[in-house]
N, C-alpha and C positions, 0 to 999 in steps of 0.2 A: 173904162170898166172892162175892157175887152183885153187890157193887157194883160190885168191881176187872176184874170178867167186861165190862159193860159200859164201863166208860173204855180197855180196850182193845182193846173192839173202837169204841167212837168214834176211837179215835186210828186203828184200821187203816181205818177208813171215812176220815178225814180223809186219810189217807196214799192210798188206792186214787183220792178224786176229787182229789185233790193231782197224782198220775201221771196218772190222765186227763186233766186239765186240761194239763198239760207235752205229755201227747200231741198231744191236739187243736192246739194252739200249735204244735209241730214240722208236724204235717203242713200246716197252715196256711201254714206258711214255706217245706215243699220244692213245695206248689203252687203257692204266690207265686212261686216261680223257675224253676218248667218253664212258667208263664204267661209269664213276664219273655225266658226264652228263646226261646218261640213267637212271641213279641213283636216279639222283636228277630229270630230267623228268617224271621219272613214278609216278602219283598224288598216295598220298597214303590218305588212308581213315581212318578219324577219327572216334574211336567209339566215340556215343553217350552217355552222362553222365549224362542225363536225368534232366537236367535244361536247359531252350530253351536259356536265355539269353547267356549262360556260351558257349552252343554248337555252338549259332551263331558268339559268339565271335571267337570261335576256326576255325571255316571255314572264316571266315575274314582273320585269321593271315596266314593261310594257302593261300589263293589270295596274300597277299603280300608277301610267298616265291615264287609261282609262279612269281608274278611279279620281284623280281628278277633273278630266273633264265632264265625267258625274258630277261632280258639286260646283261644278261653273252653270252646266244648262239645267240644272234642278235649282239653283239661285241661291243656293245655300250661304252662308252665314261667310263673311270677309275668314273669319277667324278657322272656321273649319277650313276655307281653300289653301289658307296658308298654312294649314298643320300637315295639308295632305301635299304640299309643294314641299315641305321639309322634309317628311316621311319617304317620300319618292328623292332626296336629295341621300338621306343617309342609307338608303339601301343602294342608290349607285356610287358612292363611297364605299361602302363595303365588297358591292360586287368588281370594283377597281381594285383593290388591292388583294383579293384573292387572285383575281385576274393578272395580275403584277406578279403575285409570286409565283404563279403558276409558269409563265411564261418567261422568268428568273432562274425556275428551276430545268425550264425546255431549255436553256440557252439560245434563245430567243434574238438575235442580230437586234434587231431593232426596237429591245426591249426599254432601253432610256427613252425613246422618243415617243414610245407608245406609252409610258410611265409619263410626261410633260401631259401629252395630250389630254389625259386621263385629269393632269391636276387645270390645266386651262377651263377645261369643262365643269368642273367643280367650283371653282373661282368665277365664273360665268354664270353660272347658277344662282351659286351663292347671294352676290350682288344684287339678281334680279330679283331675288327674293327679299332682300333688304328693301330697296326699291318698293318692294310691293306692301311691305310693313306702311309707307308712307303713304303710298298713292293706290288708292284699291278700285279706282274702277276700271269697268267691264273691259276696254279698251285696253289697259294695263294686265288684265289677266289673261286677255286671250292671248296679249304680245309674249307671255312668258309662258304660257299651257306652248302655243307652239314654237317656243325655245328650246324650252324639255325634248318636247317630242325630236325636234330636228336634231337637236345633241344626239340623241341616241340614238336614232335612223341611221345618221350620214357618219356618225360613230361606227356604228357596227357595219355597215355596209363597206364601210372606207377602209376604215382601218383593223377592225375586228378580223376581217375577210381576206388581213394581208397574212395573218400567220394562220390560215387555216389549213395550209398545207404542212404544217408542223402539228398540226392539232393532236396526232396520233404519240407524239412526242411528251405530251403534256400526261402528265402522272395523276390520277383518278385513285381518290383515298377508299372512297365506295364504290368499286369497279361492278358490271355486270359481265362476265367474263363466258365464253362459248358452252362451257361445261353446267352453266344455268337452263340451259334452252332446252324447252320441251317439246320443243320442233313444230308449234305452233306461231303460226308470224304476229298475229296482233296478241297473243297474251304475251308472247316474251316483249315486245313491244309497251304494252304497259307495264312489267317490271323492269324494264331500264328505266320504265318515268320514274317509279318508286325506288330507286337507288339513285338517278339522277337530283330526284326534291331534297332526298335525305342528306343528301351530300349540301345540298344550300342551307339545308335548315342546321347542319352539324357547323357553317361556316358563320353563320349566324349566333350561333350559341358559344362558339368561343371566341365571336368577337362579343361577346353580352350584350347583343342588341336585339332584347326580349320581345320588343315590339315586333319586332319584325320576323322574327325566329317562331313567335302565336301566328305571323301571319301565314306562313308557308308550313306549319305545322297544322295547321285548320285546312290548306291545300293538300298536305296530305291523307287528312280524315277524308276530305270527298270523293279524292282521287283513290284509295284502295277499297271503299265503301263500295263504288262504282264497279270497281276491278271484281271485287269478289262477286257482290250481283250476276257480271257477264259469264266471268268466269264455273260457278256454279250453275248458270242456267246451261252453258257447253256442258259440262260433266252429266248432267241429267238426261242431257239429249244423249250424250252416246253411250251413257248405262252404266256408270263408273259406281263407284262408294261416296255417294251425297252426302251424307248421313254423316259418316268421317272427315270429310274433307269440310263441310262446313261446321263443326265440332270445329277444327283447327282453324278457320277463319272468327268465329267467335271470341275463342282464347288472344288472337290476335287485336282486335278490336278491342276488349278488356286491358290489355298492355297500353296501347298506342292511347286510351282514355285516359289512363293511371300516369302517362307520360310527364305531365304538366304537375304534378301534383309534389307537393314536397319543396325542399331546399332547389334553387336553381342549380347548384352546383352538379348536381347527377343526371341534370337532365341531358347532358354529352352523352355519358355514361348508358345514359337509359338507349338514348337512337343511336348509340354502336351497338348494343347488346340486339337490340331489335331487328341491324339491318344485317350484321354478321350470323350473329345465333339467328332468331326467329327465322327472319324472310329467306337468305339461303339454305337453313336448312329444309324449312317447309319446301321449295323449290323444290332442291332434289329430292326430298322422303316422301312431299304426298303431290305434288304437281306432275313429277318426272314421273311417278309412280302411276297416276292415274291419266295422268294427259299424251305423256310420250309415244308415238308413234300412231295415234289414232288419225286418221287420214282427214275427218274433216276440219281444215285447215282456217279457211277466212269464210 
């Protein structure tokens, strides 16, 4: 009796470090994924490559990995994460080939390899997002949230940051040019952003990728909404014509609403008109007019 006493308690001893081991291994894997998530949580910062369009591009694509892994740690729906992996795939195809022409038209040395590199990351993507059509869980979505992300990190870092010494080189359709400046550092500051945005959303809208052309179009509602706020509360502090100056911010905000509205086809049309006519004339006529030269600076 004394023998069958010990084979089972070997076998409950095999059974107990059998479930330890499964445990140990479980908690190994839910740490591996609140790592993966801290990972992919912590906003990393892009350097600057010293072209406005190309930069604002880059902190776009970054909001939409944010915006993915919003619908990973909020647990949302398999179908939403993969809309928001594809929406984040076709805005960095788009910002690739503006990017390609741009630095086509720099003369750019080592514009074929940076063009390959561009479609590898694409094709890479792609896959894993196929991939993810099949196989959706959580382990699978983090493997691919920091895919994305590392694409475009070690992307821009690497290779973005090789032609930035050409960057001056590279031809700006929505330029903010010296003759804007109303010799204030953070308001001329936020109007390079609003000639920078508008320049993504004009690239946007003539590649017809309306989704995403609403999406940095709704970035710019907040972004000049914001601008005119700071900018009106400066003018009040040092005594300017409020009164006028936000009369002309109004008129502007009625345009930029009216923007979306109608046949697609005009809406080019409409943010050239807005960023030529409107916003550089306001500049010089009632910015330059009211802002220039007044000392209090930042």
């Amino acid at each position: 009796m004394v023998r069958p006493r010990r084979q089972v308690g070997c076998r409950v001893t095999r059974q107990v470090s059998w479930l330890s081991l499964m445990l140990t291994y479980y908690a190994l894997f839910l740490l591996h994924q609140q790592s993966s998530l801290e990972r992919t949580m912590s906003p990393k910062v892009l350097r600057a490559i010293g072209h406005a369009a190309m930069d604002a591009q880059h902190l776009l694509l970054m909001d939409l990995v944010q915006k993915i892994v919003t619908t990973l740690r909020e647990g949302r729906s398999d179908e939403e994460f993969i809309t928001s992996c594809i929406e984040f795939k076709e805005a960095l195809a788009t910002h690739f080939s503006a990017e390609e022409t741009a630095l086509k038209d720099a003369s750019y040395s080592k514009y074929k390899e940076h063009a390959e590199k561009h479609s590898e990351i694409i094709n890479s993507i792609s896959t894993s997002i196929e991939a993810l059509k099949l196989v959706t869980s959580t382990s699978t979505k983090f493997s691919i949230v920091n895919e994305i992300e590392d694409c475009l990190y070690n992307h821009e870092i690497v290779d973005d940051c090789d032609y930035s010494g050409i960057a001056h080189n590279i031809p700006e359709s929505y330029c903010w040019d010296d003759t804007l400046s109303v010799g204030i550092e953070w308001i001329d500051s936020q109007h390079k952003n609003l000639f920078s945005m508008a320049k993504v959303l004009g690239e946007y809208v003539r590649a017809e990728n309306w989704k995403l052309a609403q999406f940095v179009y709704a970035r710019i509602i907040d972004h000049i909404k914001k601008h005119f706020d700071d900018e009106e509360l400066h003018i009040g502090h040092i005594g300017a014509d409020l009164l006028s100056h936000r009369r002309s911010h109004l008129h502007a905000l009625v345009a930029l609403n009216d923007m979306w509205d109608g046949d697609h086809s005009d809406i080019l049309k409409k943010v050239e008109e807005f960023i030529y006519h409107w916003l550089r004339q306001h500049i010089i006529n009632d910015d330059q007019a009211d802002l220039a030269g007044n000392i209090s600076q930042k």
